[in-house]
C-alpha positions in Angstrom: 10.0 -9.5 -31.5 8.8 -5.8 -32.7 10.5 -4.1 -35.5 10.1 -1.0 -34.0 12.3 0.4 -31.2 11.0 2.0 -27.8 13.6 4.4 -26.4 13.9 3.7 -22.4 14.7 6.2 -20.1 18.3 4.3 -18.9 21.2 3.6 -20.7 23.0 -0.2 -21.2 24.9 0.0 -17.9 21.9 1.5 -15.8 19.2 -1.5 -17.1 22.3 -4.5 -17.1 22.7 -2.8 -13.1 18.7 -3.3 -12.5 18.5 -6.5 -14.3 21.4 -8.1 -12.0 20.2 -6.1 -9.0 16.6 -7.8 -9.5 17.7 -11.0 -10.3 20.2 -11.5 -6.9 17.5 -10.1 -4.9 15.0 -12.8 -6.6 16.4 -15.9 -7.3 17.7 -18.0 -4.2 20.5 -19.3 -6.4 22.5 -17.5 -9.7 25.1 -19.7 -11.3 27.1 -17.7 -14.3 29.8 -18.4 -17.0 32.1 -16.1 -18.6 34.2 -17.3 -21.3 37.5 -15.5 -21.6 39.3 -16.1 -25.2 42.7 -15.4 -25.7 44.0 -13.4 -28.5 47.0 -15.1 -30.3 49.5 -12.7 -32.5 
């Protein structure tokens, strides 16, 4: 990992849209998790 940053020309939501984009159109199979936590007050 570099210390040093390297501005992109895309923001967070336009690269997270190209990664999932590329890897449904890649991969023959995608499993995913989301874990959902509840707030208790």
């Amino acid at each position: 990992m570099s210390i040093y940053k390297i501005p992109l020309p895309l923001n967070i939501l336009e690269a997270a849209r190209e990664r999932i984009t590329w890897t449904l159109n890649t991969l023959p199979r995608v499993v995913s998790h989301f874990l959902a936590a509840k707030t208790l007050v």
